[in-house]
C-alpha positions as protocol buffer text, in pm:
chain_id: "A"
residue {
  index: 1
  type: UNK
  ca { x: -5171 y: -1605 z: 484 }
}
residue {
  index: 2
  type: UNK
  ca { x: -5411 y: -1428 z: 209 }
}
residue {
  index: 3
  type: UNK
  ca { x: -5408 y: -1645 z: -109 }
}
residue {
  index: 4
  type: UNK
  ca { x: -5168 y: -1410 z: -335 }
}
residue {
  index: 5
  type: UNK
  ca { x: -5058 y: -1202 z: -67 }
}
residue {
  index: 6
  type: UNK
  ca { x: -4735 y: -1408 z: -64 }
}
residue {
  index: 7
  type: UNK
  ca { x: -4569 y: -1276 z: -387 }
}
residue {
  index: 8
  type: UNK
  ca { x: -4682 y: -902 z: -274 }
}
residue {
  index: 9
  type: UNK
  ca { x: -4474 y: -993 z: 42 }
}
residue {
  index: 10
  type: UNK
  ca { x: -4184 y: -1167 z: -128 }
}
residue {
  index: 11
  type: UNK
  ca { x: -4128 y: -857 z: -355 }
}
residue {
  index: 12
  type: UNK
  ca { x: -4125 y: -601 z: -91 }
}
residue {
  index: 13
  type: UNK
  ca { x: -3912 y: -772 z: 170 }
}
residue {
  index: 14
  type: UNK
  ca { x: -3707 y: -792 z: -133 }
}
residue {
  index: 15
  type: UNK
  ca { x: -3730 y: -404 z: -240 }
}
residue {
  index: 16
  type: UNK
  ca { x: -3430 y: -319 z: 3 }
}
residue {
  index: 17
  type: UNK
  ca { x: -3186 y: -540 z: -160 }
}
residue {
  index: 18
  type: UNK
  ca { x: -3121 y: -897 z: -226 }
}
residue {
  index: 19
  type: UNK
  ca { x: -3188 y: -1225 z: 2 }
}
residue {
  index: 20
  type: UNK
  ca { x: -3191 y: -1569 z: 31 }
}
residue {
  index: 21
  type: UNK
  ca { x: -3502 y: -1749 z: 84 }
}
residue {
  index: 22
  type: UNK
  ca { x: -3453 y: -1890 z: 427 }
}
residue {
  index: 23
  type: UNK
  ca { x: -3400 y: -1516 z: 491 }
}
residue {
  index: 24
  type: UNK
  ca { x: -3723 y: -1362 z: 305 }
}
residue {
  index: 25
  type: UNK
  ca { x: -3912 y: -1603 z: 513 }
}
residue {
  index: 26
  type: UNK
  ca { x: -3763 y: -1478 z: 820 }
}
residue {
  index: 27
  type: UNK
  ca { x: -3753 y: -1097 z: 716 }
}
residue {
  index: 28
  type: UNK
  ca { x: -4166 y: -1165 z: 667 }
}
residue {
  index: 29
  type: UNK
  ca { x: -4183 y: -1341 z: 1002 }
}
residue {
  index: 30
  type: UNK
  ca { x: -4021 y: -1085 z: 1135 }
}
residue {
  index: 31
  type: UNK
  ca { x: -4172 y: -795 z: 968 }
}
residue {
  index: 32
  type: UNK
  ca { x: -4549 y: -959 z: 1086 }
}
residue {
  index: 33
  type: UNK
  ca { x: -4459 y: -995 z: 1477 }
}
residue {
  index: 34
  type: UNK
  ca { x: -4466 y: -1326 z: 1405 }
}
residue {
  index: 35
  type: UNK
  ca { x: -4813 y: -1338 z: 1275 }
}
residue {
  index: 36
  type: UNK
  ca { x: -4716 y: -1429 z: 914 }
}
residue {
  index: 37
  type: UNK
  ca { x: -4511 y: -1717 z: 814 }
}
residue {
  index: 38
  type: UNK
  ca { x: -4370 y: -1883 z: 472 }
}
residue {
  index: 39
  type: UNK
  ca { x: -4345 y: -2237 z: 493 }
}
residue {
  index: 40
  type: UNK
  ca { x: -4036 y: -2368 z: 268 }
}
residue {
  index: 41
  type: UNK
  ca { x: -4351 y: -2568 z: 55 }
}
residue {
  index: 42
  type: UNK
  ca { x: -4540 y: -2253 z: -5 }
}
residue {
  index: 43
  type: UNK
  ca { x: -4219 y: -2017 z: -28 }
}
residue {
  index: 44
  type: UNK
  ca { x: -3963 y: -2189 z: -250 }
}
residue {
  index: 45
  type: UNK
  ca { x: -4266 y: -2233 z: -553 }
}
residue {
  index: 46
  type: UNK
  ca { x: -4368 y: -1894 z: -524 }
}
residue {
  index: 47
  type: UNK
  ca { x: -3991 y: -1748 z: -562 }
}
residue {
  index: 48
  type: UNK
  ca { x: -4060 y: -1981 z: -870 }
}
residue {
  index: 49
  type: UNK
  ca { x: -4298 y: -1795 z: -998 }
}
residue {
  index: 50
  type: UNK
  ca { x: -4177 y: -1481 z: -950 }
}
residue {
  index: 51
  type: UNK
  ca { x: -3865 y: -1524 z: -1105 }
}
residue {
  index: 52
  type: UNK
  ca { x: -3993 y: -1720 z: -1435 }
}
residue {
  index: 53
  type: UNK
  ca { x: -4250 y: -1370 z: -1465 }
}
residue {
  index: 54
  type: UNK
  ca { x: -3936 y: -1190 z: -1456 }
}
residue {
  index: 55
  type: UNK
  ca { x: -4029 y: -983 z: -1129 }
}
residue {
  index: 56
  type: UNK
  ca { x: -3714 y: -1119 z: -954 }
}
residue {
  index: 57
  type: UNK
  ca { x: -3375 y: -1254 z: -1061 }
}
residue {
  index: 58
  type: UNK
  ca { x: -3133 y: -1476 z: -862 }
}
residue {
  index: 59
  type: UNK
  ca { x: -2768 y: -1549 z: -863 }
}
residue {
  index: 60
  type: UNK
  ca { x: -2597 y: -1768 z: -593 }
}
residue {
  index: 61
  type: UNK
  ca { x: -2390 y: -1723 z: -405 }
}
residue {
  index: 62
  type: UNK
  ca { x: -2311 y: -1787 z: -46 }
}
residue {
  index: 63
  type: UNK
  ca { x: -2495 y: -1701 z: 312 }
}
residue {
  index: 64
  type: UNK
  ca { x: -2371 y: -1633 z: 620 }
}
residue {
  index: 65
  type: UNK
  ca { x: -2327 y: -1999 z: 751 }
}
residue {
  index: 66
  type: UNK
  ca { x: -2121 y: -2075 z: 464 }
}
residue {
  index: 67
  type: UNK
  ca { x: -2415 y: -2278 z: 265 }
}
residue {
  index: 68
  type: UNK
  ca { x: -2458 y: -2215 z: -90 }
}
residue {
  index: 69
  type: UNK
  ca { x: -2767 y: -2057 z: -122 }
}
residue {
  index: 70
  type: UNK
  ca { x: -2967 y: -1808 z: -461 }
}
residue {
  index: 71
  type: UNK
  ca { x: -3036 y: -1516 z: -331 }
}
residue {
  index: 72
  type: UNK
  ca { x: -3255 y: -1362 z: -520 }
}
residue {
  index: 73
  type: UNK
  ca { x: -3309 y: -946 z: -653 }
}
residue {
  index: 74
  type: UNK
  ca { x: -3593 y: -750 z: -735 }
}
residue {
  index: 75
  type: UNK
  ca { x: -3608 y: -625 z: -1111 }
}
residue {
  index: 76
  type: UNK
  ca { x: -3746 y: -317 z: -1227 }
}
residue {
  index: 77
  type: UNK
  ca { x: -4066 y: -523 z: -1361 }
}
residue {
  index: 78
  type: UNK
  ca { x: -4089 y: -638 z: -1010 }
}
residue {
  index: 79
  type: UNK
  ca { x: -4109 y: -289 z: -859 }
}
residue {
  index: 80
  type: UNK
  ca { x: -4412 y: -196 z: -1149 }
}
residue {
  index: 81
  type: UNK
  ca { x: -4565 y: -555 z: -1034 }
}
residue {
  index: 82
  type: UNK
  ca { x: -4522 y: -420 z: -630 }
}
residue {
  index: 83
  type: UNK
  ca { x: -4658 y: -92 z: -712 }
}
residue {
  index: 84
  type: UNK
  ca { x: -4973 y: -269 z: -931 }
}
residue {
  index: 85
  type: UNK
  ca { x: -5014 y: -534 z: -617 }
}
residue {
  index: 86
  type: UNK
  ca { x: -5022 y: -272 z: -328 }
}
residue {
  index: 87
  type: UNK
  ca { x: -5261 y: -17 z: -525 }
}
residue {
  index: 88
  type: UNK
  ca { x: -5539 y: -378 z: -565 }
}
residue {
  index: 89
  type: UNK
  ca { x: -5413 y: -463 z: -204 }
}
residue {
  index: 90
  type: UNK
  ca { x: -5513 y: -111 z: -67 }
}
residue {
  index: 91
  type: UNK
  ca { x: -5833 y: -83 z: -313 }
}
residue {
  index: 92
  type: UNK
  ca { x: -5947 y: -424 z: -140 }
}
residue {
  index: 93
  type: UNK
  ca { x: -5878 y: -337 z: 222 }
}
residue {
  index: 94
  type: UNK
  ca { x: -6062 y: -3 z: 198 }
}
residue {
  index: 95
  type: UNK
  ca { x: -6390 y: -192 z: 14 }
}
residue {
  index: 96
  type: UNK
  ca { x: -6357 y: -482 z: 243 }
}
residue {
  index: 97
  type: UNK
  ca { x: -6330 y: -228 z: 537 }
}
residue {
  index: 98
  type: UNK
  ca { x: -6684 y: -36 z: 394 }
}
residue {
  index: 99
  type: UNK
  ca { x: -6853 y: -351 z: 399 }
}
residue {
  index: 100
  type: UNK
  ca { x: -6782 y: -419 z: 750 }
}
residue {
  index: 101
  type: UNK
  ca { x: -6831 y: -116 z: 860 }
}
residue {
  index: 102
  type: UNK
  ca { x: -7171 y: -61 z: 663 }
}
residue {
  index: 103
  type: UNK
  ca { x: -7347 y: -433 z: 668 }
}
C-alpha cells in the first residue's frame, strides 16, 4: 500500500458509519478485490493516529462474535481531513498520470 494512503482509506471506509478495526481492514480488503490489505501492525497504529488528530473517535463496545472490541467514528474534522486527502490524492494521480503518459 502507498505510504499515507492508509489513513485516506481508514477514513472513508469509515465515512458510512462506525467499525471495528478487524472490520475496516476487511471493508478495505474487500473494497480493493483483494488487492489492498491492512496488516493488524500497520492498521492498529494508524487508527492511533487518527484518533489522537481528532479525525476519528472510538467508543467500545461489542462485535458480532461477542468480543469486546472500539469501534471507532468519523468526526466532522475527519470528513474536512478526507475531503483535503482525496483533492492531493486526485492532484497526484492526474500529474503522475501526465508524466507517464508524456516521458
Amino acid at each position: 500500500m502507498p505510504k499515507g494512503a492508509l489513513a485516506m482509506l481508514i477514513l472513508r471506509v469509515l465515512q458510512p458509519g462506525p467499525l471495528h478495526g478487524y472490520a475496516i481492514a476487511q471493508r478495505i480488503r474487500q473494497l480493493s478485490g483483494d488487492v489492498l490489505g491492512a496488516e493488524e501492525g500497520s492498521l492498529y497504529p494508524a487508527l492511533q493516529r487518527i484518533l489522537i488528530e481528532g479525525w476519528v473517535s472510538a467508543d467500545w463496545g461489542t462485535s458480532e462474535t461477542g468480543r469486546r472490541v472500539r469501534f471507532y467514528r468519523l468526526t466532522p474534522d475527519g470528513e474536512t481531513q478526507l475531503k483535503r486527502e482525496l483533492s492531493e490524492y486526485e492532484q497526484a494521480t492526474t500529474a503522475i498520470q501526465a508524466i507517464l503518459r508524456l516521458a
